[in-house]
C-alpha positions as CSV (number, residue, x, y, z in Angstrom):
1,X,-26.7,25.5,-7.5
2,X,-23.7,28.0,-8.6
3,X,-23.8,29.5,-4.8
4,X,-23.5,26.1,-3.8
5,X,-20.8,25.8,-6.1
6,X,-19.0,28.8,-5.3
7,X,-19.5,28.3,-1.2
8,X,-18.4,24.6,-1.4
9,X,-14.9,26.2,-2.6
10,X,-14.0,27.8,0.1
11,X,-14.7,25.2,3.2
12,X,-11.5,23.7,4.0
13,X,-11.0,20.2,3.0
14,X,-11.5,17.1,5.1
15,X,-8.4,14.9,6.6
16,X,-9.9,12.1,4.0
17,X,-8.8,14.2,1.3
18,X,-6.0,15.7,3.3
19,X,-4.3,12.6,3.4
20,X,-4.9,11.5,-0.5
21,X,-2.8,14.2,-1.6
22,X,0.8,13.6,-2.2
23,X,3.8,16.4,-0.4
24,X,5.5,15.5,-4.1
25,X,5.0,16.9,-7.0
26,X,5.4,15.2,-10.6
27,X,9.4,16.3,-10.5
28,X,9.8,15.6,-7.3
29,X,9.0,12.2,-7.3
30,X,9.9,11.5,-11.0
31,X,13.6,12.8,-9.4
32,X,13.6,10.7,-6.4
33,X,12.4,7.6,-8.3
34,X,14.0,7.6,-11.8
35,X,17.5,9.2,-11.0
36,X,18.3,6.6,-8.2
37,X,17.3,4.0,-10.4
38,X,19.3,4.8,-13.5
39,X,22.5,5.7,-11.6
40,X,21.8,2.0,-10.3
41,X,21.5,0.5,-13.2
42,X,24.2,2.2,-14.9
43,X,26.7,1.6,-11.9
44,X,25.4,-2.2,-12.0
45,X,26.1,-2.4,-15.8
46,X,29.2,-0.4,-15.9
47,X,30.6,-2.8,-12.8
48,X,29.1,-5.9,-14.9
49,X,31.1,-4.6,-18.2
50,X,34.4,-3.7,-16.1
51,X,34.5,-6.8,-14.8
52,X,33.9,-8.8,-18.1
53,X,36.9,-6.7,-20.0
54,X,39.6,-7.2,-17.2
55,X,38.8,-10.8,-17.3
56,X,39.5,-10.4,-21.1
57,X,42.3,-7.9,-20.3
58,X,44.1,-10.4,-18.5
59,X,43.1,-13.3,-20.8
60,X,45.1,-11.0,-23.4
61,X,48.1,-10.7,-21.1
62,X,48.4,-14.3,-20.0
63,X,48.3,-15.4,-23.8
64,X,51.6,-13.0,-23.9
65,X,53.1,-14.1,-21.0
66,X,52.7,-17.5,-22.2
67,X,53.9,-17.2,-26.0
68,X,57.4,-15.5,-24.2
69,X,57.8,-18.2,-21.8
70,X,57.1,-21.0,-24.6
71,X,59.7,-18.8,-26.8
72,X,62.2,-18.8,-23.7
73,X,62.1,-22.6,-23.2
74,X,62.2,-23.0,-27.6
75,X,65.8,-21.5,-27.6
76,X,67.1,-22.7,-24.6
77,X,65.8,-26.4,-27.0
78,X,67.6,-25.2,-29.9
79,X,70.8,-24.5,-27.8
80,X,70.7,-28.0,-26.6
81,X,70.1,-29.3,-30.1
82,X,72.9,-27.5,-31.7
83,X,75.3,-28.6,-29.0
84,X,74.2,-31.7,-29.6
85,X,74.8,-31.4,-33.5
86,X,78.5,-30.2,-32.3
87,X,79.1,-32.7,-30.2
88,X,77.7,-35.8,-32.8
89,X,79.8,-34.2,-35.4
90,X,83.0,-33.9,-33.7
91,X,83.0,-37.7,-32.7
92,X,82.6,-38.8,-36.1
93,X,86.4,-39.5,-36.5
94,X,88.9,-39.8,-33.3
95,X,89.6,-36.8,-31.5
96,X,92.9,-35.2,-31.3
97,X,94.2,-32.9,-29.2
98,X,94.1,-30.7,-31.9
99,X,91.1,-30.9,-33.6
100,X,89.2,-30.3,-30.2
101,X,91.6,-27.2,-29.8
102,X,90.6,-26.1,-33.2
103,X,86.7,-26.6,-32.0
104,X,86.6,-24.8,-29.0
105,X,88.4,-22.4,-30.9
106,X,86.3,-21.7,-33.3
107,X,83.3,-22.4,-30.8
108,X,84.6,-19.3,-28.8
109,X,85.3,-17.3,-32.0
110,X,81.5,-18.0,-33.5
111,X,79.4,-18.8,-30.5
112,X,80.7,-16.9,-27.9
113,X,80.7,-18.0,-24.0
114,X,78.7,-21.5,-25.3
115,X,81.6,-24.1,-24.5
116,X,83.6,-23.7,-21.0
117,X,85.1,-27.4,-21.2
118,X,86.3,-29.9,-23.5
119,X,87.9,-33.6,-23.2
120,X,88.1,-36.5,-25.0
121,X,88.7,-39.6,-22.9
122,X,90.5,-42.6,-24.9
123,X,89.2,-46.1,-24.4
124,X,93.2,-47.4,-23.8
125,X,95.7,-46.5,-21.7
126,X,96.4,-42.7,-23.3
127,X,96.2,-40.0,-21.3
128,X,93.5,-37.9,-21.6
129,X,93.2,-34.1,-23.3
130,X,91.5,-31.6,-21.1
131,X,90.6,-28.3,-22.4
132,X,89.3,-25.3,-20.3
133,X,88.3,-21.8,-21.8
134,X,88.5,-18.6,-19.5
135,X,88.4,-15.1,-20.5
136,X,88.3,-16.2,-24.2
137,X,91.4,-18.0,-24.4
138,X,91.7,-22.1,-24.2
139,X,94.3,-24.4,-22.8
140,X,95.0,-27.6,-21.9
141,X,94.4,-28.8,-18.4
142,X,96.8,-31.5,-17.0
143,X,95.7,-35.2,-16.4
144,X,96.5,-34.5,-12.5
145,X,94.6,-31.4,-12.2
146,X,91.4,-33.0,-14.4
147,X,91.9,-35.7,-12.1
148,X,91.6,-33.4,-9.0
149,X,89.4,-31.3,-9.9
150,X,85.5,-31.7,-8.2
151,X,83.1,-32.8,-10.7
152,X,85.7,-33.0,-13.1
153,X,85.1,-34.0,-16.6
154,X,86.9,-37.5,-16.1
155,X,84.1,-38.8,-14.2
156,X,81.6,-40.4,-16.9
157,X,78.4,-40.8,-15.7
158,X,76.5,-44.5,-15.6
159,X,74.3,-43.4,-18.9
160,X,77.5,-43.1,-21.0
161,X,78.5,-46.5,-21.1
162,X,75.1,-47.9,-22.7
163,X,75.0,-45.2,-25.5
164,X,76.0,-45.8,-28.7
165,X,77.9,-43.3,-31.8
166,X,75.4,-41.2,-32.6
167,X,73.8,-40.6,-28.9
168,X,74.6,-37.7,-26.9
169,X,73.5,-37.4,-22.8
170,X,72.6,-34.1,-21.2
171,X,73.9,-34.3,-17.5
172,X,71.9,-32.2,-14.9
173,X,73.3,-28.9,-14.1
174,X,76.8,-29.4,-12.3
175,X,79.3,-27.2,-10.4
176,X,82.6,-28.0,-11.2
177,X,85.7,-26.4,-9.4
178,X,89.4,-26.9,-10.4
179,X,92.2,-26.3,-8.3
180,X,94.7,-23.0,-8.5
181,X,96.8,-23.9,-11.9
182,X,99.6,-22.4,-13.6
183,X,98.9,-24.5,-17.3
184,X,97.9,-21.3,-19.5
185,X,96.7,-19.1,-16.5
186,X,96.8,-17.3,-13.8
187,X,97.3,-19.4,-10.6
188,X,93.9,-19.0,-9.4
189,X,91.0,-21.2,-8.9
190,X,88.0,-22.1,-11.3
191,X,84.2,-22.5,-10.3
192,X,82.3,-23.7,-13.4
193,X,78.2,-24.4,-13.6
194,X,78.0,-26.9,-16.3
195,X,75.5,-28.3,-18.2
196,X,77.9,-32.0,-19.9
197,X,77.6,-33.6,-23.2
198,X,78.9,-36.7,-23.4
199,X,78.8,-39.2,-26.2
200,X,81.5,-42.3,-28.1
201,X,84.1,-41.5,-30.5
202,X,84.0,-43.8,-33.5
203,X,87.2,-45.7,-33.9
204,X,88.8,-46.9,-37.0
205,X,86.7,-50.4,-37.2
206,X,83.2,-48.4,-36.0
207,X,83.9,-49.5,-32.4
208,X,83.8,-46.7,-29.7
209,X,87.4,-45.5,-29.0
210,X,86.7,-43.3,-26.1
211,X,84.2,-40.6,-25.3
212,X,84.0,-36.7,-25.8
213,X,82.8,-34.4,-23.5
214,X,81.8,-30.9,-24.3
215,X,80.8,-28.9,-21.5
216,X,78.0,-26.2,-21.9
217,X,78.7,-22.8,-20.0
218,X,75.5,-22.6,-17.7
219,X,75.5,-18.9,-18.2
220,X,75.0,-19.0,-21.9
221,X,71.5,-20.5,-20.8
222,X,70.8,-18.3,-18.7
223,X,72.2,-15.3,-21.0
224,X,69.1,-16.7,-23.4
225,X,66.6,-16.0,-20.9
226,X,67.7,-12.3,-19.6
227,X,67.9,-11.9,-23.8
228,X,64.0,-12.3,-23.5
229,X,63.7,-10.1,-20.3
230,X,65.2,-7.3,-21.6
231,X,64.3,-4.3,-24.1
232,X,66.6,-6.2,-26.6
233,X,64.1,-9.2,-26.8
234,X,63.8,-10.4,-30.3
235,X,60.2,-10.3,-29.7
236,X,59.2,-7.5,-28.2
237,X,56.6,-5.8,-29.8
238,X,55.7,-2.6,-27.3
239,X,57.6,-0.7,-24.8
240,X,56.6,-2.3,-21.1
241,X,56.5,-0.6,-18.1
242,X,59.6,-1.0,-15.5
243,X,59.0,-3.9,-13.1
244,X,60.9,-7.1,-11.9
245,X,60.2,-9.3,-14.3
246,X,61.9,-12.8,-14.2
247,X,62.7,-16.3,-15.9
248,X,64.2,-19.3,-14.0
249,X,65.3,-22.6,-15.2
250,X,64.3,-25.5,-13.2
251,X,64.6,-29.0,-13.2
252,X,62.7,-32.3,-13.1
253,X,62.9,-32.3,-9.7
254,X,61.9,-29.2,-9.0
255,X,65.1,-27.3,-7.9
256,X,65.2,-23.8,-9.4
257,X,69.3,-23.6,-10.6
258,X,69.2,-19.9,-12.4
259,X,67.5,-16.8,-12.6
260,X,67.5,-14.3,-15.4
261,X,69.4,-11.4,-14.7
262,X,70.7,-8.1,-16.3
263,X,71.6,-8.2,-20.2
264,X,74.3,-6.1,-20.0
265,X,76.1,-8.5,-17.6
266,X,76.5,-12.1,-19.3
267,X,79.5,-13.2,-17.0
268,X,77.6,-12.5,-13.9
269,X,77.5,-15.6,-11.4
270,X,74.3,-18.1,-11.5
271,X,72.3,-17.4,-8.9
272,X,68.3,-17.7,-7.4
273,X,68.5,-15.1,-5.0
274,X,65.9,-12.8,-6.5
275,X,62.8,-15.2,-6.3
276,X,63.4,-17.6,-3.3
277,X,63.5,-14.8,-0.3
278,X,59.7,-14.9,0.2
279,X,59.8,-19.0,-0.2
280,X,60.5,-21.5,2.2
281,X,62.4,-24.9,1.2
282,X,65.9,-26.5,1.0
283,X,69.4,-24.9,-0.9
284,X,71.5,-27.2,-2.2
285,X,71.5,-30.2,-4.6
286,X,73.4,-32.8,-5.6
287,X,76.5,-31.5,-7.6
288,X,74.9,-27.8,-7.5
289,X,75.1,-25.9,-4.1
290,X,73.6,-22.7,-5.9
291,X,70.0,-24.8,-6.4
292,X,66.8,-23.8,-4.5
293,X,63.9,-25.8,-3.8
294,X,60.7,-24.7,-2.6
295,X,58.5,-26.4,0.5
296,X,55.9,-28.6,-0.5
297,X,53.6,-26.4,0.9
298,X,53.8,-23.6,-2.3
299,X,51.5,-25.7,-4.5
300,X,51.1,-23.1,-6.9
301,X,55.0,-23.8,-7.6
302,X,54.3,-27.7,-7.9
303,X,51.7,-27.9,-9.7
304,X,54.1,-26.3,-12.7
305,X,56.7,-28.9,-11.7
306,X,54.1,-31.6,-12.3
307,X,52.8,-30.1,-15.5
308,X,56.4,-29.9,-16.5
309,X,57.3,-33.1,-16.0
310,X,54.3,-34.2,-17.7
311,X,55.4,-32.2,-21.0
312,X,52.8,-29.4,-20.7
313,X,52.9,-25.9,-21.1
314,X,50.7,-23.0,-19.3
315,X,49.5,-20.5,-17.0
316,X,49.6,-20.4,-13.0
317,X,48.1,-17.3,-10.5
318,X,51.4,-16.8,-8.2
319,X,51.0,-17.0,-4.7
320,X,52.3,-14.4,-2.0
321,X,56.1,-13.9,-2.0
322,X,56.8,-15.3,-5.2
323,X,59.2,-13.9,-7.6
324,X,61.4,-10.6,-7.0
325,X,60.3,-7.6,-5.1
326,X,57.5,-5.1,-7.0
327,X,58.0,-2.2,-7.7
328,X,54.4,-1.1,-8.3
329,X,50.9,-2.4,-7.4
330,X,51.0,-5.1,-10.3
331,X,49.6,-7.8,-11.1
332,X,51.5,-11.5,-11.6
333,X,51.3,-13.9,-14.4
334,X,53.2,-16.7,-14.2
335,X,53.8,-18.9,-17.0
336,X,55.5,-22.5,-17.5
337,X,56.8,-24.3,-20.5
338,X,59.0,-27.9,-20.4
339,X,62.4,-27.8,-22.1
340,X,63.1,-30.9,-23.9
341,X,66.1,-33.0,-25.3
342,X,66.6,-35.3,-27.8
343,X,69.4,-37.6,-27.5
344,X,69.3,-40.0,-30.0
345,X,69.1,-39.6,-33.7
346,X,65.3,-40.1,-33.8
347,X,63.3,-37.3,-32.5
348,X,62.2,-39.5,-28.9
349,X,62.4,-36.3,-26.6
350,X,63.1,-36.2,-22.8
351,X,62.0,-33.1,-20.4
352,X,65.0,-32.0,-19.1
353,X,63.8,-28.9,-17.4
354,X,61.5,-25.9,-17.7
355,X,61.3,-22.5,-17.6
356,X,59.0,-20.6,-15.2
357,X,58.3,-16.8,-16.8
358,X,57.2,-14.2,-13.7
359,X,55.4,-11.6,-15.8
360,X,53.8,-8.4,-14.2
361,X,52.0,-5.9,-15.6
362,X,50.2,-2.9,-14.5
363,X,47.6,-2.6,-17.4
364,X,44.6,-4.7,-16.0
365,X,45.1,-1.8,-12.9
366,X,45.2,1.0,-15.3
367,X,42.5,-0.4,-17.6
368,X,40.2,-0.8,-14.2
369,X,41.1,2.6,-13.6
370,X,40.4,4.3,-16.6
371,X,37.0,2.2,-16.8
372,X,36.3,3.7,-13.3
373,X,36.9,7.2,-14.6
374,X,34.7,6.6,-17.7
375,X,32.2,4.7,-15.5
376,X,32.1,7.6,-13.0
377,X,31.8,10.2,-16.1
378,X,28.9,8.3,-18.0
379,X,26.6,7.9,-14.5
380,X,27.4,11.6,-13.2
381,X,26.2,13.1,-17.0
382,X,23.9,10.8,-17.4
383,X,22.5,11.3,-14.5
384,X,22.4,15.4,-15.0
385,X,21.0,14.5,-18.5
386,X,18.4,12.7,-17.1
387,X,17.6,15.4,-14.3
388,X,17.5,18.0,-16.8
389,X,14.9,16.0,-19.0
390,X,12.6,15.2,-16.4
391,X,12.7,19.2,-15.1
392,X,11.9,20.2,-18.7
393,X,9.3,17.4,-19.2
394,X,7.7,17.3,-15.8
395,X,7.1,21.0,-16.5
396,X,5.4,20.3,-19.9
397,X,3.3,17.9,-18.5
398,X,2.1,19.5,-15.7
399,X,1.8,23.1,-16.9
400,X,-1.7,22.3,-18.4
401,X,-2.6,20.1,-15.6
402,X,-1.9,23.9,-13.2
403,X,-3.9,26.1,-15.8
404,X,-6.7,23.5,-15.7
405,X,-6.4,24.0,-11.7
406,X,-6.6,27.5,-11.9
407,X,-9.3,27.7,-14.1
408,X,-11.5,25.5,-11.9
409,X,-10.7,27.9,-9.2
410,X,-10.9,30.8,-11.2
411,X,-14.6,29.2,-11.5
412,X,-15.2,28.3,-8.4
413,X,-14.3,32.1,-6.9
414,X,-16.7,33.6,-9.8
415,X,-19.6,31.4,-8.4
416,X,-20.5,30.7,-12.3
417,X,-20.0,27.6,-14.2
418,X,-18.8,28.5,-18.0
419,X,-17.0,26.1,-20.2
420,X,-13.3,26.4,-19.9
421,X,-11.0,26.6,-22.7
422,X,-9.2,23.1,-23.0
423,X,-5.8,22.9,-21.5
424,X,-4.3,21.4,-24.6
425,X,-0.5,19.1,-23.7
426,X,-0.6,15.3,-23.4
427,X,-4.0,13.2,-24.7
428,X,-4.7,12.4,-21.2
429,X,-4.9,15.7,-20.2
430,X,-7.0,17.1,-22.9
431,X,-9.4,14.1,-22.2
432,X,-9.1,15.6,-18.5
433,X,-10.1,18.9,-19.8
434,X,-13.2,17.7,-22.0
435,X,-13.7,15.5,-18.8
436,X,-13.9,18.2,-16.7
437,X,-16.7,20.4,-19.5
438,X,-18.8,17.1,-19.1
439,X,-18.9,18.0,-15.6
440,X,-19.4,21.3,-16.0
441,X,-22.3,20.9,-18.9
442,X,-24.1,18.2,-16.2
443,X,-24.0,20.3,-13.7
444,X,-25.2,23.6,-15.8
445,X,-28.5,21.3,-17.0
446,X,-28.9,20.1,-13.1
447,X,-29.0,23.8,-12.7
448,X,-31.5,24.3,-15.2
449,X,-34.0,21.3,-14.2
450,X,-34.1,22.6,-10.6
451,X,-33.9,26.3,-11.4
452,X,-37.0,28.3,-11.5
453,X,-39.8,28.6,-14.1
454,X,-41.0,31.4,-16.1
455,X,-42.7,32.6,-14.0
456,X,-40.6,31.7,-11.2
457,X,-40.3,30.9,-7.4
458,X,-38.1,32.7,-5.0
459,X,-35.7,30.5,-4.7
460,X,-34.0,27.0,-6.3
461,X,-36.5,24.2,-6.3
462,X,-35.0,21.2,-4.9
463,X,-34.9,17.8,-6.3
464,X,-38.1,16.4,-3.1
465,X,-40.0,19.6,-4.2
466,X,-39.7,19.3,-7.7
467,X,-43.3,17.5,-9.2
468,X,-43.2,15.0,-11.9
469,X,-43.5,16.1,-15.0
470,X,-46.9,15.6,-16.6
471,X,-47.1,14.3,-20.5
472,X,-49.0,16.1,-23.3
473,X,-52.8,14.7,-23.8
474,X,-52.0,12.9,-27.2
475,X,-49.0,11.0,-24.9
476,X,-51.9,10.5,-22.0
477,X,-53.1,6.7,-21.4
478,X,-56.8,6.4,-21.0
479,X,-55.9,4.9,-17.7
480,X,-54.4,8.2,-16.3
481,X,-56.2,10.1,-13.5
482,X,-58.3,13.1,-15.1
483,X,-57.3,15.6,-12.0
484,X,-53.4,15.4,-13.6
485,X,-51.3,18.4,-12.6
486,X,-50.2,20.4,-15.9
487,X,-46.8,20.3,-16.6
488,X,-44.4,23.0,-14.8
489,X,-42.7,25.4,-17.3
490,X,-40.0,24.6,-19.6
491,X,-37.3,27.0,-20.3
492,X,-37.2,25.6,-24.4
493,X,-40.8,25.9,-25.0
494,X,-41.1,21.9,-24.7
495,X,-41.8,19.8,-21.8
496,X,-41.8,16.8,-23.9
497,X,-38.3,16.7,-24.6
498,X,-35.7,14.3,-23.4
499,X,-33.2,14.6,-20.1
500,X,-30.5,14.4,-22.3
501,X,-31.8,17.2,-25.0
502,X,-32.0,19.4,-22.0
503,X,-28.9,18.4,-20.6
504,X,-27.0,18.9,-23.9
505,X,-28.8,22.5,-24.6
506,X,-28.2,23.1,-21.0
507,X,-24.3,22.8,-21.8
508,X,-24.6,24.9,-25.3
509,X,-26.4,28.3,-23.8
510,X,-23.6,29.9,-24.0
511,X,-21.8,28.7,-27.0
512,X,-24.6,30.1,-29.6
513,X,-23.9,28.8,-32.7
514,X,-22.7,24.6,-32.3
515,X,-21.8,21.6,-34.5
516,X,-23.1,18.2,-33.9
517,X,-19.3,17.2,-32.7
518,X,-20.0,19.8,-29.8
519,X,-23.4,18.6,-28.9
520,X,-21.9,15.2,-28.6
521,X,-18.8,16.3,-26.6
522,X,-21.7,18.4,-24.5
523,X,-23.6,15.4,-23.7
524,X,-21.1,13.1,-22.6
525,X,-19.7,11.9,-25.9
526,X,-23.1,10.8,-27.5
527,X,-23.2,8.5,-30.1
528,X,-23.5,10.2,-33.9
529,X,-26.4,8.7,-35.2
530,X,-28.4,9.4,-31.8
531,X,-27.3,12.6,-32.4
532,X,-28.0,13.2,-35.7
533,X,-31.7,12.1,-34.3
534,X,-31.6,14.5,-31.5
535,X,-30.8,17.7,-33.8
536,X,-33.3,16.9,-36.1
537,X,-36.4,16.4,-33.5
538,X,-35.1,19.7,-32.4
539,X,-35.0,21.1,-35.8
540,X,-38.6,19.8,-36.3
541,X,-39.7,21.1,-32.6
542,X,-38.9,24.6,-34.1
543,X,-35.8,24.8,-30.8
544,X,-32.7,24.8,-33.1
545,X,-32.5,26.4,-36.5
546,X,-30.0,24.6,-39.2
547,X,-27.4,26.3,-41.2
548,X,-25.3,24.3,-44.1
549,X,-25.1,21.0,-44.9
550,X,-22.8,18.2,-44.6
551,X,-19.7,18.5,-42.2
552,X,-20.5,22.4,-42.1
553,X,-23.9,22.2,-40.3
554,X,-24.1,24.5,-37.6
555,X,-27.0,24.8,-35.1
556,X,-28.6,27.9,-33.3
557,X,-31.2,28.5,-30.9
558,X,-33.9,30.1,-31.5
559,X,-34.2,33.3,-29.7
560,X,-37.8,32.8,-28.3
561,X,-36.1,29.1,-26.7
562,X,-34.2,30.5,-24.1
563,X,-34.6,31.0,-20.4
């Protein structure tokens, strides 16, 4: 049987088992399988999380741009409401000329560029007085000139006939031009973009006696809103990158009338030019020639119109071409808020414009960067982490599984079959190992049932030549043939004992001295208590001698038992 053993190693193996074996090893494949699956899953997770905190990134930023676009439109509301306040409270008695001198006086002196044009306009035949402020000073305005002027304050509109003391109407936004005068200063001529109040003057009997007029300098709106554009914002709460940032002011209708611009220049010209040169539509409207208004076909921008109109406030993605130039790779956030007016002395509001807020910002594109970086950092060390680990534990687990190799082929070049130490490492693999002496012991007592006798043949007996063993004459049925052969020899002295006894002492030959833990590991993990039974009939059989007691038995065989 061992030169069986030991020639059986060295023919070469078969394609069957040729093609069972794997060409990777533990690492190999652990490598090629594990680190393509976590850099998947992390990329997959990473992208997942990026993508869920920009979408809260620019949640965070349209909230902003949203809170300064509602504070744009609140006091651009509070400027109408204190004009209004003037205007109510300077009507309360008739109006001379100099008590509206005094006012816009005073105005100029407190408020700064808020009032551009005053008049009061008598119910009877008196001529009117007609006040324009330039350059901080005020003077009068003849009746002629008033009267020539375009859009000139002498023109009441329809609204102003049904309103009664108390009530105040906002006119749209109106461009107003005087003609070259010498009445206070120099003979040159005056374009004006004014925003009119007009309401009655209470008479002596409580009847109106005419009507006042106070004219609101355009630009001190639009002043408000390149206030809340610029690094002097009375609520900015963090520096901002540089980029075009910009408010407008547009009407009901939908015509954009002025633009923020730079702080530091508050008598610079109304003007749209910085958002409407990647828009289509019409220039021009009715009493304004400076107004823009976009093609139907931008329904981004009317859909704020609408919600304007309608009295609500919000957020709007801009489409292509919208708003000034860039100056980096931002990204827009346009918000909308409706500016409102009350006329009367109850609060009854009307939407008399809005104000459209172009914010950009470039933190949702650095805060995708900077998660790409982080993303990119975490996979690549994770993924070395995770390479190094599975180096270090594919070696740990298969460095028993190679000594338990090389001792089976240490075994097989000796030609002798000896119990191998156990590999120790994982629980599988010790099982493998005590696997493997099961194998080893079965073979060993196949060995010893076809080896030789006593007294011995030349060579192995094979399992067809072996004869059946014969039982002892007390075992012997009365029916058995008389001409029985007698049993062969047994190398323990017994023929009577069982396949698995030998099998078992087979195993232990070499061990000499064994526990009943080893004889059951021996035979193939045998139960204890058939165990127990099997050591004592070979106690009693006079095979095994006993040493101790308790869990320190130990078991020897006799000398005068072995082959």
């Amino acid at each position: 049987m061992l030169r069986r053993f030991s020639l059986a190693g060295h023919q070469p193996p078969t394609d069957r088992h040729a093609r069972a074996n794997t060409p990777w090893s533990i690492r190999q494949t652990l490598l090629f399988v594990l680190v393509p699956a976590v850099i998947v899953l992390l990329a997959t997770t990473g992208l997942l999380l990026m993508r869920s905190a920009n979408s809260s990134v620019e949640t965070a930023i349209a909230r902003g741009s949203l809170s300064l676009t509602l504070a744009q439109a609140r006091e651009l509301q509070n400027l109408l409401a204190g004009c209004r306040e003037d205007a109510v409270a300077l009507a309360h008695k008739p109006v001379t000329r100099e008590r509206l001198h005094d006012f816009m006086e005073g105005a100029a002196a407190a408020r700064g560029m808020v009032y551009a044009e005053a008049a009061s306009i008598p119910a009877g035949p008196d001529d009117p007085v007609v006040l324009l402020k330039s350059d901080g000073r005020v003077a009068d305005v003849s009746p002629d000139v008033a009267h020539r002027a375009q859009n000139g304050p002498l023109t009441l509109p329809r609204k102003a006939t049904s309103l009664k003391p108390g009530q105040v109407s906002l006119s749209a936004l109106t461009e107003v031009y005087y003609p070259p005068m010498g009445l206070g200063f120099e003979p040159r001529q005056r374009n004006l973009a004014l925003f009119r109040l007009t309401t009655p003057v209470a008479g002596p009997d409580g009847r109106p006696a005419g009507f006042l007029v106070l004219s609101i300098d355009a630009r001190a709106a639009r002043n408000i809103l390149s206030l809340y554009n610029s690094p002097q914002s009375p609520i900015l709460g963090f520096h901002r990158t540089r980029e075009n940032r910009q408010s407008l002011f547009v009407d009901g209708q939908g015509w954009m009338l002025f633009q923020s611009e730079d702080v530091t220049e508050p008598t610079r010209e109304l003007s749209v030019a910085g958002v409407k040169p990647g828009l289509s539509g019409d220039t021009g409207s009715p009493g304004y020639d400076g107004a823009f208004r976009p093609a139907p076909d931008h329904e981004a921008y009317w859909r704020m119109i609408e919600a304007i109109r309608q009295g609500h406030a919000g957020m709007e993605r801009a489409e292509p071409g919208f708003g000034p130039p860039k100056i980096a790779s931002s990204d827009d956030f346009v918000g909308y808020a409706p500016v409102r007016f009350a006329g009367g002395s109850d609060d009854k509001t009307e939407v008399v414009g809005g104000v459209i807020y172009i914010d950009r910002s470039l933190l949702p594109r650095a805060a995708q960067f900077d998660q790409g970086n982080i993303l990119f950092l975490a996979t690549a060390g994770s993924t070395l982490l995770l390479a190094a680990l599975i180096v270090v534990l594919s070696g740990r687990i298969a460095r028993p599984m190679t000594r338990l190799a090389d001792a089976l082929r240490e075994m097989r070049h000796e030609g002798h079959l000896r119990e191998i130490e156990p590999p120790g490492g994982a629980a599988e693999i010790t099982r493998l190992g005590r696997v493997c002496n099961r194998l080893i012991a079965a073979l060993r007592a196949r060995e010893v049932t076809l080896g030789d006798s006593r007294d011995g043949a030349p060579r192995e007996a094979l399992p067809l030549e072996m004869k059946p063993p014969i039982a002892p004459k007390a075992r012997q049925t009365p029916d058995e043939p008389s001409d029985a052969q007698p049993p062969t020899s047994d190398p323990f002295g017994d023929a009577s004992l069982s396949d698995r006894q030998r099998g078992t002492l087979a195993a232990l030959l070499d061990r000499g001295v064994f526990s009943r833990q080893d004889y059951q590991d021996a035979g193939g993990d045998i139960p204890q208590r058939t165990a127990q039974h099997d050591l004592q009939d070979l106690v009693g059989r006079g095979i095994l001698d006993k040493d101790g007691r308790g869990p320190a038995t130990r078991y020897r065989l006799r000398r005068g038992s072995k082959r």
